[in-house]
N, C-alpha and C positions, 0 to 999 in steps of 0.2 A: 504493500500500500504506500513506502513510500511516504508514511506518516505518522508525526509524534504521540498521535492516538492510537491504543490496542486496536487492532483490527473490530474485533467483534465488536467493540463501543461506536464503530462508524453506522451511520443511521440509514435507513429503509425506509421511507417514505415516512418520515419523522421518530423512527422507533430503534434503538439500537438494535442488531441486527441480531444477536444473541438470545432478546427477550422471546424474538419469533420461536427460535429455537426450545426455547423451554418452554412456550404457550403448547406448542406443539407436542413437543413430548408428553405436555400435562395432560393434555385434551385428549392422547390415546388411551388414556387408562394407566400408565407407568406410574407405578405408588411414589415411590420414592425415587429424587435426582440429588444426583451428587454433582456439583460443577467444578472441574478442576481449573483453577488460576495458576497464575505466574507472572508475567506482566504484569503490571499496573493492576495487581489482585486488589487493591482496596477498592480501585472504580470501579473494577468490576461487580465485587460483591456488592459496592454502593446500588448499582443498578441494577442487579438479579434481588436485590432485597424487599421487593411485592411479591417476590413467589415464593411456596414454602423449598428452601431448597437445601443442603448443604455443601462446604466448601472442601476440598481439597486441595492444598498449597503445591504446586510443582516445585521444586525449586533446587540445581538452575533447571531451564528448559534443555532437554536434552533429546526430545524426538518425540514423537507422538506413543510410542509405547513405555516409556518412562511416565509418560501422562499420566496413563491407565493404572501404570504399577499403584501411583502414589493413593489410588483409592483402596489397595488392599484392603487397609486395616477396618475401612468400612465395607464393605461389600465382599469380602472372601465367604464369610462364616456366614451368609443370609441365605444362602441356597438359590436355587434356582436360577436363572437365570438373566445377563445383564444388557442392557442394551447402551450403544456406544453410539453417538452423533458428535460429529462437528458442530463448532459453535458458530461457524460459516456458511451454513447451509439454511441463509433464510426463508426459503419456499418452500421446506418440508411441510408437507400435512400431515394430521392425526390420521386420515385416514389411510394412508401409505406406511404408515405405519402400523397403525391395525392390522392391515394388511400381513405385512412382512412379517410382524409376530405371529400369525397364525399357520403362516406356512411355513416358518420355524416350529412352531408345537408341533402342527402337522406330522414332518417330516422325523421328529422325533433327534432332531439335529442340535450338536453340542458346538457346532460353529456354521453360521449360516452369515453368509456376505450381502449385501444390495448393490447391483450391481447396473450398470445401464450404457447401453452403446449409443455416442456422441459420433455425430459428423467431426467433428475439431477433435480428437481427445488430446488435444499437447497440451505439458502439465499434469494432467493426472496419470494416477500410476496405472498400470494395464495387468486384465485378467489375462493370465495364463493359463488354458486349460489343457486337460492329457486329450488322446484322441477319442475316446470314450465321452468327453464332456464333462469330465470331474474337475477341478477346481484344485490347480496345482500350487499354484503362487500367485502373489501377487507383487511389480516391477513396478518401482517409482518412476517416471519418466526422466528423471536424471539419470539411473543407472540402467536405465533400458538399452537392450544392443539395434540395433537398424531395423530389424526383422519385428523385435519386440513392439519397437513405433508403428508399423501398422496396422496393431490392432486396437480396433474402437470400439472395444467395452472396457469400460472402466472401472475402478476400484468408486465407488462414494464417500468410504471412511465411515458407512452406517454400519453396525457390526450387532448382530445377538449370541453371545457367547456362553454358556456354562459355564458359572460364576467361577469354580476348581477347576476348568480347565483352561479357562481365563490367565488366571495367574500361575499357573503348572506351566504354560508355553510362553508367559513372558521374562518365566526364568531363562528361558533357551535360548531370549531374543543379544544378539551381540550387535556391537555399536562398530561392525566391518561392512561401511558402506561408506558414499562419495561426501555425505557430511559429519561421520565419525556420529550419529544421533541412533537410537535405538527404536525402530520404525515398530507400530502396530502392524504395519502388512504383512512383516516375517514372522508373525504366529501362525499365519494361512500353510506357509513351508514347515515350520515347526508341526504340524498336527498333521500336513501329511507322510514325514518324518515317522507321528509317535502314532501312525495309522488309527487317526481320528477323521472322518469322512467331513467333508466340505459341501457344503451347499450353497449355492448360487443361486438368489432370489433375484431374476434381472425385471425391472418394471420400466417402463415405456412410459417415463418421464423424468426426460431430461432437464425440463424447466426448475423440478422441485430440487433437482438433489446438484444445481449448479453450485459449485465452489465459489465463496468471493476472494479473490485472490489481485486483484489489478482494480482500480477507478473506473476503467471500463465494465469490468465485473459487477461493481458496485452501482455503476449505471444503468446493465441491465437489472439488476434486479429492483432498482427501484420505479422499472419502468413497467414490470411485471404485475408488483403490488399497487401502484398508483391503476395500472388499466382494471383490475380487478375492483377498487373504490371507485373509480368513476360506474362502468359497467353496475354497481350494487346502488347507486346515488339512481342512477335515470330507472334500476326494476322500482326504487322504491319514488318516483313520482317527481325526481330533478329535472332541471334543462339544465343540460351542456351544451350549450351554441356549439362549441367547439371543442371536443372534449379530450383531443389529443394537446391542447393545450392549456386544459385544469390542472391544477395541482392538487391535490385532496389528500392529505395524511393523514396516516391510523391512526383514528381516536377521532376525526371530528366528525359532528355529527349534524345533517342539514334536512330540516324539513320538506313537504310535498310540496309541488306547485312554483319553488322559488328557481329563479333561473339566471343563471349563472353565466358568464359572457368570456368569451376570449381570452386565454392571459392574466389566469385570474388564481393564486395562491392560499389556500386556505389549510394553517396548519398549526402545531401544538392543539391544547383544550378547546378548541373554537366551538362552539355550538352556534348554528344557526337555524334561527326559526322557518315556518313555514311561507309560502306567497312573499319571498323577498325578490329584490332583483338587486345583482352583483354586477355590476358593471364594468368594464376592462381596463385590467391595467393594478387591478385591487390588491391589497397586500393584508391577510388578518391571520394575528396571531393570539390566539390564546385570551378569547374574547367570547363575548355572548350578547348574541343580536335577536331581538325578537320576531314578533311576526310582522310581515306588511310594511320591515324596514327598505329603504334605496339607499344602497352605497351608489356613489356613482366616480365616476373616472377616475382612476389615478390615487385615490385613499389609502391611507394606512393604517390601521389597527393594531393597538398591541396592549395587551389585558384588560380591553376596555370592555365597555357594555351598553349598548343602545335597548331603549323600551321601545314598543308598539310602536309602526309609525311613522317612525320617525326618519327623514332623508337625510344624508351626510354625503359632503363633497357636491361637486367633483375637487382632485385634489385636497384631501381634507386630512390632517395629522390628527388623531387621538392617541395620546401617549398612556402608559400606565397609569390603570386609578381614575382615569377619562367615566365618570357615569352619566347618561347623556339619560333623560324621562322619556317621556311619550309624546309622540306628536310632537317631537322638536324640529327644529333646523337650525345644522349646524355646515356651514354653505362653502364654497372655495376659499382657499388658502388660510381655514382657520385651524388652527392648533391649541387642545385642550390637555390637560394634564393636569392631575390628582384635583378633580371639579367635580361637583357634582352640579349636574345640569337642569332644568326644572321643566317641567311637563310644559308643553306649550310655546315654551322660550323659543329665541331664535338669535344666532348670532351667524348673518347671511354671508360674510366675507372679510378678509384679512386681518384678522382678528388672537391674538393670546390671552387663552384662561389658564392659568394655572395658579394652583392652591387657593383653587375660589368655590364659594357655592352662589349658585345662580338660584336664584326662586324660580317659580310657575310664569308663566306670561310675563316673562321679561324681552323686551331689545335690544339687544345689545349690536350698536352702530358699530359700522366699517372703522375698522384701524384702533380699535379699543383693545388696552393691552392691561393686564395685570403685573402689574410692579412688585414682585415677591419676593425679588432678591434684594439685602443691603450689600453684598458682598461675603458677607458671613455666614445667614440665617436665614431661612424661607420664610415669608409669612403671610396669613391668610386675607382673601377681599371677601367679603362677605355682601350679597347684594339681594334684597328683598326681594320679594313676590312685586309684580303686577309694573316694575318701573321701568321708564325710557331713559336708554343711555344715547345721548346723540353722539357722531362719527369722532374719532380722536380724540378719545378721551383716555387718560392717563390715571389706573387706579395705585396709588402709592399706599401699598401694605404695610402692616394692618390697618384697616378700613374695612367701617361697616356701614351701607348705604340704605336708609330704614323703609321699609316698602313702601309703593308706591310713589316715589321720588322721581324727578324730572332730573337728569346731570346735561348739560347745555355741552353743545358740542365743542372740541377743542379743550377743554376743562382739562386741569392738572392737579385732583382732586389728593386732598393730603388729609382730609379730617374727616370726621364721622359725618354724614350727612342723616337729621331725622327722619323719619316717615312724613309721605307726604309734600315733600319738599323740594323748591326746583335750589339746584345749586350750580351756580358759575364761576369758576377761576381761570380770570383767561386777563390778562391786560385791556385796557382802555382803547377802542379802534379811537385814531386821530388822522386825521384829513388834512393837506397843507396844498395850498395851492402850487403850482409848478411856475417858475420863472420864465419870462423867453430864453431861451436859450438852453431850457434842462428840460424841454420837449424832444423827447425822442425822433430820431429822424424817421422821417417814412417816406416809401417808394413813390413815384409818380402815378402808381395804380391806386395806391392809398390815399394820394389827395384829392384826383379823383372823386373818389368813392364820398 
């Protein structure tokens, strides 16, 4: 990957790639998971820590069957038998997995492989089998000879093992290969060695059991799970104008009837309601918009929250803490942060609220800005219910504006104003006549006119 982040923490249509992994595992019925770390095992555990799971420390990293070993001491004396997945293989399903466990039991098999033939297989290690069809070894694509390269069925690294025969053949496994690491694959040699029979479960889906291995990797699979969220948006009653250019990540959630427009990102906790429209170009992150809301052009959201209603943008910033009522309008190039906004209100255009509440049926005029900062300390504008702020007006924090108040446009408003009350701070307009000669000059079309 090429990056200071453990692989498995890189995210899948906003989800680390991992968690897929263990939803999965969980959803086929596997009681109990053990997760082996080593890398940056504290983020990891940080983010495997919604699921019931336990940990296993690697440490150092020294091959993918050194992995396995370090669960001994949990997993040897439990019986039965263990199932092995990469942490890399986001598109697994529970039900390919059901699957594979059964025709494991089935088969009455003490090591059973998953196995799948790829167009491409470079990179992954390749099945070897005898001429019978048995399951001889398994060839990392590094230490593969010419011949070995051409074949396209692959190892996946899903493994169902017999817990004691698990660890009885990774005794045998030695670190005599091209990166000195002690591979899980050379158990498969090992057990046909100690004439323990191999089975080979190949399923005919290459999508689920892709490796993430490169950014390109990572690309497709988040192109997979995104088609899959769009695709479940428009069964359950969305419009995607264009829906190979939505974005829609795991976890948010979008009511029936609202329709969604071009170019349009929707991702962390977002909830959106029913009968909205999203309009193109939109950015929400980790927000909750009700019903019958319009984003429109160019907006950005981020942990904000709109009631009933209410239109926002085009162009429109809500920063964190942004709580916008019902039936508002909040109009081009305005930017709100940690406000609470009041049912009715409206502030139509270029405009800054932050650390303010807005009452019910407030107007708040063009180029009206909230003064919060002194340089040290935030503080709050406080502005009643029902009052007209006219254009360019200056709220210098703390200030409380008592409802119903008229604030006169231009104002550079420093004290509390009562309810009720028009307030103006603005200089004295004065008029001076102009001299001959301090008449500006004008064109010959001008005098004219």
């Amino acid at each position: 990957m090429k990056s200071a982040l453990c692989k498995v923490l890189h995210p899948v249509a906003g989800r680390p790639m991992i968690l897929y992994v263990i939803d999965a595992v969980a959803s086929s019925g596997i009681g109990r998971i053990v997760v082996v770390v080593g890398h940056q095992a504290d983020e990891v555990k940080r983010c495997a820590g919604g699921f019931e799971v336990e940990f296993a420390l690697q440490e150092p990293q020294i091959g993918t069957g050194h992995a396995v070993a370090t669960t001994r001491s949990l997993l040897e004396s439990t019986g039965g038998s263990v199932l092995i997945v990469p942490g890399d293989v986001p598109l697994i399903q529970p039900e390919t997995i059901r699957r594979f466990r059964e025709f494991h039991e089935d088969h009455g098999s003490r090591l059973t492989i998953l196995t799948c033939v790829f167009e491409d297989p470079s990179g992954y290690g390749r099945i070897v089998r005898s001429d019978a069809g048995g399951v001889l070894r398994i060839v990392e694509h590094r230490d593969a000879s010419s011949a070995e390269k051409e074949i396209r069925e692959i190892n996946t690294g899903i493994y169902f093992v017999d817990a004691a025969t698990l660890f009885s053949l990774l005794e045998r496994v030695s670190a005599e290969n091209a990166q000195g690491e002690y591979y899980l694959t050379d158990i498969v040699a090992e057990a046909v060695k100690a004439q323990v029979p191999v089975h080979g479960f190949r399923a005919d889906l290459s999508d689920q059991v892709m490796g993430v291995n490169t950014r390109a990797d990572l690309a497709t699979a988040n192109e997979v799970v995104w088609g899959k969220i769009r695709e479940s948006l428009m069964l359950d009653g969305v419009t995607l104008l264009d829906p190979s250019s939505v974005y829609v990540d795991h976890g948010v959630s979008v009511g029936s009837d609202t329709v969604i427009h071009p170019s349009v990102t929707l991702c962390g906790n977002t909830r959106i309601g029913g009968s909205c429209t999203i309009e193109p170009c939109v950015f929400i992150k980790d927000s909750v918009i009700g019903e019958g809301v319009k984003v429109m052009l160019g907006s950005r959201m981020d942990s904000a929250s709109i009631g009933d209603g209410t239109a926002v943008g085009p162009m429109a910033h809500l920063r964190p803490e942004a709580r916008i009522g019902r039936n508002a309008r909040i109009g081009n190039f305005v930017e709100v942060k940690k406000t609470d906004f009041g049912d009715n209100s409206k502030a139509a255009h270029l405009t800054y609220l932050g650390d303010s509440t807005v009452g019910k049926d407030v107007n708040i005029g063009c180029g009206t800005i909230t003064c919060n900062y002194d340089g040290k300390k935030k503080h709050r504008t406080i502005i009643g219910d029902g009052c007209f702020v006219g254009s360019d007006v200056q709220f210098v924090a703390p200030i409380e504006i008592g409802e119903g108040s008229l604030i006169g446009a231009g104002s550079t408003i420093t004290k509390d104003v009562p309810p009720r009350s028009l307030a103006v701070a603005r200089g004295k307009q004065k008029n001076y006549p102009l001299r001959k000669g301090q008449l500006p000059e004008r064109s010959g079309e001008d005098r004219k006119s």
